[in-house]
N, CA, C and O atoms as a GROMACS GRO file, in nm:
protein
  364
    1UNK      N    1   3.780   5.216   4.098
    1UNK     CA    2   3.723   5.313   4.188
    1UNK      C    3   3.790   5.449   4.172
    1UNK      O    4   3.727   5.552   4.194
    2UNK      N    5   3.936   5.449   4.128
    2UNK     CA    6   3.971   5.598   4.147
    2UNK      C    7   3.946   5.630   3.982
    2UNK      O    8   3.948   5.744   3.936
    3UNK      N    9   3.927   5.539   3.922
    3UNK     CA   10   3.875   5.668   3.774
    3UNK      C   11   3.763   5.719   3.796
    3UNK      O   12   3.746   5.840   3.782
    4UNK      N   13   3.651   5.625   3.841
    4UNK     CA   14   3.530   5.686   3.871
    4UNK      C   15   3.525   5.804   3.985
    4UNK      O   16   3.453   5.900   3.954
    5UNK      N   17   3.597   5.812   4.126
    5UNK     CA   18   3.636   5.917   4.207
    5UNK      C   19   3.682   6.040   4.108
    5UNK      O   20   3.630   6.152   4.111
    6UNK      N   21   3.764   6.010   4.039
    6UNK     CA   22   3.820   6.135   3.981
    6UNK      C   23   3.730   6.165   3.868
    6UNK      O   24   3.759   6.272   3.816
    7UNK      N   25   3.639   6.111   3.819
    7UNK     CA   26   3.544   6.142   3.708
    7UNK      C   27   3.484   6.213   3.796
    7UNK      O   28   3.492   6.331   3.763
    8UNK      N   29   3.403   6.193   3.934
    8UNK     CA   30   3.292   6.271   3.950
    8UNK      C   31   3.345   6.396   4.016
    8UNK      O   32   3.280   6.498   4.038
    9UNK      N   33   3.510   6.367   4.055
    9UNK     CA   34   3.532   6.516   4.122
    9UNK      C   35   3.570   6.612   3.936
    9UNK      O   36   3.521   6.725   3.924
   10UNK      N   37   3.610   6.584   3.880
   10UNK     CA   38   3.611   6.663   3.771
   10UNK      C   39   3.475   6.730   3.684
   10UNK      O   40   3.490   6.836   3.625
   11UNK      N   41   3.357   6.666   3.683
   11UNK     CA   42   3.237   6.685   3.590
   11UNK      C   43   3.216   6.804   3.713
   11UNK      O   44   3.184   6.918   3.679
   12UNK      N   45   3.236   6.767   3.865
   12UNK     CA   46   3.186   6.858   3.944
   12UNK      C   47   3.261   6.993   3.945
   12UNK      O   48   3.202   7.101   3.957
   13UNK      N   49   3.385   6.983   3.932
   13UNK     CA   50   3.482   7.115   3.919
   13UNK      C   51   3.415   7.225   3.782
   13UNK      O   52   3.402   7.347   3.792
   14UNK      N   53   3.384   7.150   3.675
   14UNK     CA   54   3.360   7.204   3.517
   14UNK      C   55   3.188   7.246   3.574
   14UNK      O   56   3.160   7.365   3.555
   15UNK      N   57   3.098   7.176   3.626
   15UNK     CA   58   3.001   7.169   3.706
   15UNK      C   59   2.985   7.406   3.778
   15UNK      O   60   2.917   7.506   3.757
   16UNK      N   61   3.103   7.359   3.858
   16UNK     CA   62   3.173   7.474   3.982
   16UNK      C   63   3.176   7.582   3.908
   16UNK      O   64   3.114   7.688   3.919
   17UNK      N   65   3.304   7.527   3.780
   17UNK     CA   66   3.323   7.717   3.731
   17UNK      C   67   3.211   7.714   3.622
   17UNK      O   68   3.267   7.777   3.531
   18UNK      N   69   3.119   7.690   3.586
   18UNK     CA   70   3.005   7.732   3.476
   18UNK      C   71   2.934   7.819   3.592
   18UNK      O   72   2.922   7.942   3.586
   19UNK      N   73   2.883   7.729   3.710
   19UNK     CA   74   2.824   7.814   3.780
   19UNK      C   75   2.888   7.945   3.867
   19UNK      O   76   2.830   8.051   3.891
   20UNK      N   77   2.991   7.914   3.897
   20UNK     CA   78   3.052   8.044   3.892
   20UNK      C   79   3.038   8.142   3.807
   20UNK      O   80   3.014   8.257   3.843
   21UNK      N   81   3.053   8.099   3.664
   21UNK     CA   82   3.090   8.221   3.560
   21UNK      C   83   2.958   8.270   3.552
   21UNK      O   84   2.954   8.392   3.534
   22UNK      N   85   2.837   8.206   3.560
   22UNK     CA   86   2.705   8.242   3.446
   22UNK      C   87   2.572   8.256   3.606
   22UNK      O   88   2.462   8.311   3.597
   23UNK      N   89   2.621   8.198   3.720
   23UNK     CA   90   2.469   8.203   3.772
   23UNK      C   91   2.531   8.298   3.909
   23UNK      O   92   2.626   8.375   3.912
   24UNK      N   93   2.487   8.280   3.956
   24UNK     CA   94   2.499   8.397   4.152
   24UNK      C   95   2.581   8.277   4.212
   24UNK      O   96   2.594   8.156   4.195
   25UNK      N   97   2.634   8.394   4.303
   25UNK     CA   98   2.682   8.358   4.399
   25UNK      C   99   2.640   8.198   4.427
   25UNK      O  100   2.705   8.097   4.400
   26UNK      N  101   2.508   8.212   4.490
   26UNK     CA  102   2.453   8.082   4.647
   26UNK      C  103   2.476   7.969   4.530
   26UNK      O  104   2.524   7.863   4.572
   27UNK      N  105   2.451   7.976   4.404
   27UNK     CA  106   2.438   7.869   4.323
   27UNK      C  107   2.583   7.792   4.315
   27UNK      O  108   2.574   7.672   4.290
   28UNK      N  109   2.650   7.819   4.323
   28UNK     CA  110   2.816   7.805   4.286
   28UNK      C  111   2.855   7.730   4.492
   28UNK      O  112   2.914   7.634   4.541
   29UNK      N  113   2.775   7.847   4.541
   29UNK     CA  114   2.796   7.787   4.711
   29UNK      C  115   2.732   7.668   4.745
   29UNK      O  116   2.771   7.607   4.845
   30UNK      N  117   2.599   7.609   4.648
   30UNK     CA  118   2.518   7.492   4.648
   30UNK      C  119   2.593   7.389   4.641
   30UNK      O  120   2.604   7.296   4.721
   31UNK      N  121   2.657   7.412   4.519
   31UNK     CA  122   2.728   7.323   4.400
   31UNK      C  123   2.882   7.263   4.487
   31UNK      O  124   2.934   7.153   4.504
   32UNK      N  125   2.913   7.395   4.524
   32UNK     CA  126   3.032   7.376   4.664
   32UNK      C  127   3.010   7.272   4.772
   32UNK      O  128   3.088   7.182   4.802
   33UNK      N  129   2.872   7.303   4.834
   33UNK     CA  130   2.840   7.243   4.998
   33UNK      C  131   2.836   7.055   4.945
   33UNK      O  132   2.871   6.956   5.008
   34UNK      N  133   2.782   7.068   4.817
   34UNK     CA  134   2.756   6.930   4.698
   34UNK      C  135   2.870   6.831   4.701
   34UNK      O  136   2.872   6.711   4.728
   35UNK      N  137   2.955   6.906   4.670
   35UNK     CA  138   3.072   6.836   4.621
   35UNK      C  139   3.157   6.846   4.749
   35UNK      O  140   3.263   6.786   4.732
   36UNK      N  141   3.146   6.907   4.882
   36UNK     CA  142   3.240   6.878   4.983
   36UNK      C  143   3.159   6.789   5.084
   36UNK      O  144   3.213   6.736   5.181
   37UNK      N  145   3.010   6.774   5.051
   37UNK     CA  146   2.950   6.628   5.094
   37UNK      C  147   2.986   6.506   5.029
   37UNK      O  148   3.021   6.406   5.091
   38UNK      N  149   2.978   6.512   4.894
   38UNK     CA  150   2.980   6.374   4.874
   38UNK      C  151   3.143   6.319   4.808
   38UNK      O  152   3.159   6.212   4.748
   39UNK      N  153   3.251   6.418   4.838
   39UNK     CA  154   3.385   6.393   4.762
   39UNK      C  155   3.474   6.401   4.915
   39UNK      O  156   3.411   6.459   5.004
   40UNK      N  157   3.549   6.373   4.936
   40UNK     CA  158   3.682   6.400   5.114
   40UNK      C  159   3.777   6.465   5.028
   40UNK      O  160   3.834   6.416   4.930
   41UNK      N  161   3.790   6.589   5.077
   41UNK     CA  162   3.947   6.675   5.083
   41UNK      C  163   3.876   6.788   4.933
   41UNK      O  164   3.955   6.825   4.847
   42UNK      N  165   3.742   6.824   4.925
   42UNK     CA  166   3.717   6.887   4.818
   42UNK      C  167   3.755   7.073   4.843
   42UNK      O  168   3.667   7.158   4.853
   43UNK      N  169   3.898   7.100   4.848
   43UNK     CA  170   3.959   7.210   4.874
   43UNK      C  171   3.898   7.335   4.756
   43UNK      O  172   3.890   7.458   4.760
   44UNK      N  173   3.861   7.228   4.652
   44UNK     CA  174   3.790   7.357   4.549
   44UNK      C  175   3.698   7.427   4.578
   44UNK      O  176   3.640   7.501   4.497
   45UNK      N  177   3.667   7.413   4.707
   45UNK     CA  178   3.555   7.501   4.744
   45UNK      C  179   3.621   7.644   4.810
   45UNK      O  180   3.548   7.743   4.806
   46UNK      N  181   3.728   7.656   4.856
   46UNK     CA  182   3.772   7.740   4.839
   46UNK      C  183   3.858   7.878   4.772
   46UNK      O  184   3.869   8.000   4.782
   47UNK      N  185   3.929   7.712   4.668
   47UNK     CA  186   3.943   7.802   4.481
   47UNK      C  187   3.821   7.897   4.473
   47UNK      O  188   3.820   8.020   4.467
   48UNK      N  189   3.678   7.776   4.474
   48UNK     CA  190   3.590   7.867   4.440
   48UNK      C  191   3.578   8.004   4.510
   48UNK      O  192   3.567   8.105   4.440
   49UNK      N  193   3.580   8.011   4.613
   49UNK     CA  194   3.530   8.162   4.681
   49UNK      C  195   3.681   8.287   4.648
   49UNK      O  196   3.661   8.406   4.628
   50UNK      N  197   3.790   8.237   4.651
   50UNK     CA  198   3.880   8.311   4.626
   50UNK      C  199   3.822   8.354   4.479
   50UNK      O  200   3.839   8.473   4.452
   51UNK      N  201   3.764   8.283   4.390
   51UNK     CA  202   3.756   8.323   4.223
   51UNK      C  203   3.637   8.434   4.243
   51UNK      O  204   3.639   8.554   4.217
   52UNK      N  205   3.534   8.354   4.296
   52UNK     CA  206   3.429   8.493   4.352
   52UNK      C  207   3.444   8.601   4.352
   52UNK      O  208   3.384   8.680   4.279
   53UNK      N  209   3.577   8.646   4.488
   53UNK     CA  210   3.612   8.773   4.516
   53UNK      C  211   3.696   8.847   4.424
   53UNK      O  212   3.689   8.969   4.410
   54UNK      N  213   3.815   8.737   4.330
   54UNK     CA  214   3.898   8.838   4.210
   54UNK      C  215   3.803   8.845   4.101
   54UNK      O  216   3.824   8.933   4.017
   55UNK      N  217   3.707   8.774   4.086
   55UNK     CA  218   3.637   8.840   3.975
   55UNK      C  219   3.494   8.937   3.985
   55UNK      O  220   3.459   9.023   3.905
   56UNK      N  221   3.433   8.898   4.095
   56UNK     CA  222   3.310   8.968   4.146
   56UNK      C  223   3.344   9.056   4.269
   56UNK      O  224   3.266   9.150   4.275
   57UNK      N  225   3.420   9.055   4.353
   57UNK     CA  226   3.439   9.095   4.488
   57UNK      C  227   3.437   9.290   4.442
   57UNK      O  228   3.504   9.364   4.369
   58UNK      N  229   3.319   9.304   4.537
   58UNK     CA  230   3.309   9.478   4.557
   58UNK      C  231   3.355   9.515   4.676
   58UNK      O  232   3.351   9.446   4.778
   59UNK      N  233   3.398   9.623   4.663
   59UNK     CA  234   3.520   9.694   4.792
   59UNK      C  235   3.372   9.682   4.887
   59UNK      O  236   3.260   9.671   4.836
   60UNK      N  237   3.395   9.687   5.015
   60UNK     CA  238   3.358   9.678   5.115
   60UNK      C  239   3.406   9.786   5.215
   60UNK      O  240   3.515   9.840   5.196
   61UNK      N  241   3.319   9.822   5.331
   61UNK     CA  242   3.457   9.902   5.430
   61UNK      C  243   3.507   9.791   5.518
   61UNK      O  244   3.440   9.707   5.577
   62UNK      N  245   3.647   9.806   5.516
   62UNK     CA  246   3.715   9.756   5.599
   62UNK      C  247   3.837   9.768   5.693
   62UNK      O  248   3.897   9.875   5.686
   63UNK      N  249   3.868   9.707   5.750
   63UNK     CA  250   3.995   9.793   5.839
   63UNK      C  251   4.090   9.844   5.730
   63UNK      O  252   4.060   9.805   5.617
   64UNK      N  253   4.181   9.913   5.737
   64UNK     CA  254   4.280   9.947   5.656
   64UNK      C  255   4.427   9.815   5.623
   64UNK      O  256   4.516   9.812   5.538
   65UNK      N  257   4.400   9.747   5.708
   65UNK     CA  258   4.520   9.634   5.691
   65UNK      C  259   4.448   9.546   5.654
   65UNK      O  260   4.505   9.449   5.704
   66UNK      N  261   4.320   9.488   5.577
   66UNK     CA  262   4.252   9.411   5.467
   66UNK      C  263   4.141   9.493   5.333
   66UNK      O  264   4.023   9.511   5.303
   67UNK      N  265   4.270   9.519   5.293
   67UNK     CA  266   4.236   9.643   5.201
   67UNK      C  267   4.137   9.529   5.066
   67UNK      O  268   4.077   9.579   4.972
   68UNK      N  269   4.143   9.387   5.090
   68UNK     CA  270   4.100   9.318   4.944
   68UNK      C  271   3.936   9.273   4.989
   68UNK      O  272   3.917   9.264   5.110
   69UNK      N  273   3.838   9.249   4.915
   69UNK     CA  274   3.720   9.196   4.933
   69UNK      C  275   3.703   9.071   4.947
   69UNK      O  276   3.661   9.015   4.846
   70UNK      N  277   3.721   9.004   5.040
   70UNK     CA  278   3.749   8.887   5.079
   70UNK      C  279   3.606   8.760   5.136
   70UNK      O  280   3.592   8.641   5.165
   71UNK      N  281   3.518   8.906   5.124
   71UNK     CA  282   3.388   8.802   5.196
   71UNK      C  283   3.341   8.680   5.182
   71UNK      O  284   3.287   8.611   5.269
   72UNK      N  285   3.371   8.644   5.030
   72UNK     CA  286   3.320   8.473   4.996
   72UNK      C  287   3.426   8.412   4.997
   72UNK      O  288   3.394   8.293   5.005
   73UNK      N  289   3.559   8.421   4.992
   73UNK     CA  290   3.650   8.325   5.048
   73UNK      C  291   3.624   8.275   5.207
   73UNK      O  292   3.622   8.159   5.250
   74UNK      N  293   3.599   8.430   5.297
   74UNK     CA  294   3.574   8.377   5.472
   74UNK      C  295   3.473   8.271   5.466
   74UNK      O  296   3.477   8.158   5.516
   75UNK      N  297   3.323   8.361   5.356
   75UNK     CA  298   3.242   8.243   5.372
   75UNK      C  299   3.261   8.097   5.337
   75UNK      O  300   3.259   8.024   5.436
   76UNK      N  301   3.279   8.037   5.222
   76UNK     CA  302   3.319   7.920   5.162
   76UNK      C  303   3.447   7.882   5.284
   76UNK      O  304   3.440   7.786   5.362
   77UNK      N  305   3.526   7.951   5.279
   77UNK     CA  306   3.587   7.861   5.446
   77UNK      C  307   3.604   7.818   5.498
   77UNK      O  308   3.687   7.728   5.509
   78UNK      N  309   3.445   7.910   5.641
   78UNK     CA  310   3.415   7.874   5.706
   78UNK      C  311   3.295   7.769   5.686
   78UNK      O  312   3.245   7.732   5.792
   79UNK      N  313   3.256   7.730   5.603
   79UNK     CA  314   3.127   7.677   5.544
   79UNK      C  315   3.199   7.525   5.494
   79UNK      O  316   3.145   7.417   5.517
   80UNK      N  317   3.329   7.539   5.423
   80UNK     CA  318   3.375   7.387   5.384
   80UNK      C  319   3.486   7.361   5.570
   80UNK      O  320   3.534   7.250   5.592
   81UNK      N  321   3.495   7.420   5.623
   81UNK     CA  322   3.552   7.340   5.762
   81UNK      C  323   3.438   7.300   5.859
   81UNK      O  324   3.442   7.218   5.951
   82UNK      N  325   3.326   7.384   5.813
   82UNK     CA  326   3.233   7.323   5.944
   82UNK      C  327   3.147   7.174   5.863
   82UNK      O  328   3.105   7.084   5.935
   83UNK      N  329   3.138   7.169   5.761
   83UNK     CA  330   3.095   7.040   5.670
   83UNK      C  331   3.211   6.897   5.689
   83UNK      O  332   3.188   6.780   5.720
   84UNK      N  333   3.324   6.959   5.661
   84UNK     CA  334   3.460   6.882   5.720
   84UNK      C  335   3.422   6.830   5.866
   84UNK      O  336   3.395   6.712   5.886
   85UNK      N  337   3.420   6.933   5.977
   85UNK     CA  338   3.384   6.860   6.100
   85UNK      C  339   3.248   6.796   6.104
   85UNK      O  340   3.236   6.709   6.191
   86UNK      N  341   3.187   6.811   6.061
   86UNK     CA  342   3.071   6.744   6.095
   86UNK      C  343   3.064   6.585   6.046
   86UNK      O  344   3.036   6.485   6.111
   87UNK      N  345   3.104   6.602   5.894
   87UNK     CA  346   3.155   6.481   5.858
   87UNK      C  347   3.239   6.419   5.980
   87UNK      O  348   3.191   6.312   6.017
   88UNK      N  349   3.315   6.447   6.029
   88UNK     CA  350   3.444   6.351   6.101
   88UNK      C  351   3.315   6.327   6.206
   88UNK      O  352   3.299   6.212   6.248
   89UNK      N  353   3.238   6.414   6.242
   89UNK     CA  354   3.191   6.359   6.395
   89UNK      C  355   3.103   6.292   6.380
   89UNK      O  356   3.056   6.251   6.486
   90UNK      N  357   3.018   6.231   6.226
   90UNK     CA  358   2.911   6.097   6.213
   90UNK      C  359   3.014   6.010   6.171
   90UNK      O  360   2.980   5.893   6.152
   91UNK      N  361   3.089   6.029   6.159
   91UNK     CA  362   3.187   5.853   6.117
   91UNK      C  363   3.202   5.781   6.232
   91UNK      O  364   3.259   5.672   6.230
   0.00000   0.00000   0.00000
């Protein structure tokens, strides 16, 4: 069981950064919501959004004490903790 666990969280990571590198945003956020349904503790969903913002992230206005473009890290986030709770509350 854990080679196969770790097979499908890996095809899904290689899966993550293609779509990261080559398609939009929501596609990479699909691929995210994917793999933090059907894997427990899939934290790469937030790798992913941090990679988003250092490689795609456009300045934004923002207060002066969050000077970095941070928007798809908040999103991916808030998006893999509310999937997290929801999970815990059908078990």
């Amino acid at each position: 069981m854990f080679s196969t666990l770790l097979s499908k969280r890996i095809v899904l990571n290689i899966i993550a950064l293609v779509s990261l590198l080559f398609f939009p945003w929501w596609a990479t956020l699909l691929v995210g919501i994917v793999g933090t349904i059907f894997l427990d503790y899939f934290y790469e969903l937030v790798v992913l959004g941090i990679l988003l913002d250092v490689l795609y992230g456009i300045p934004s206005p923002s207060p002066v004490w969050i000077p970095l473009p941070i928007i798809h890290t908040v999103l991916f986030t808030l998006i893999y903790m509310t999937i997290v709770f929801v999970k815990g509350r059908m078990r």
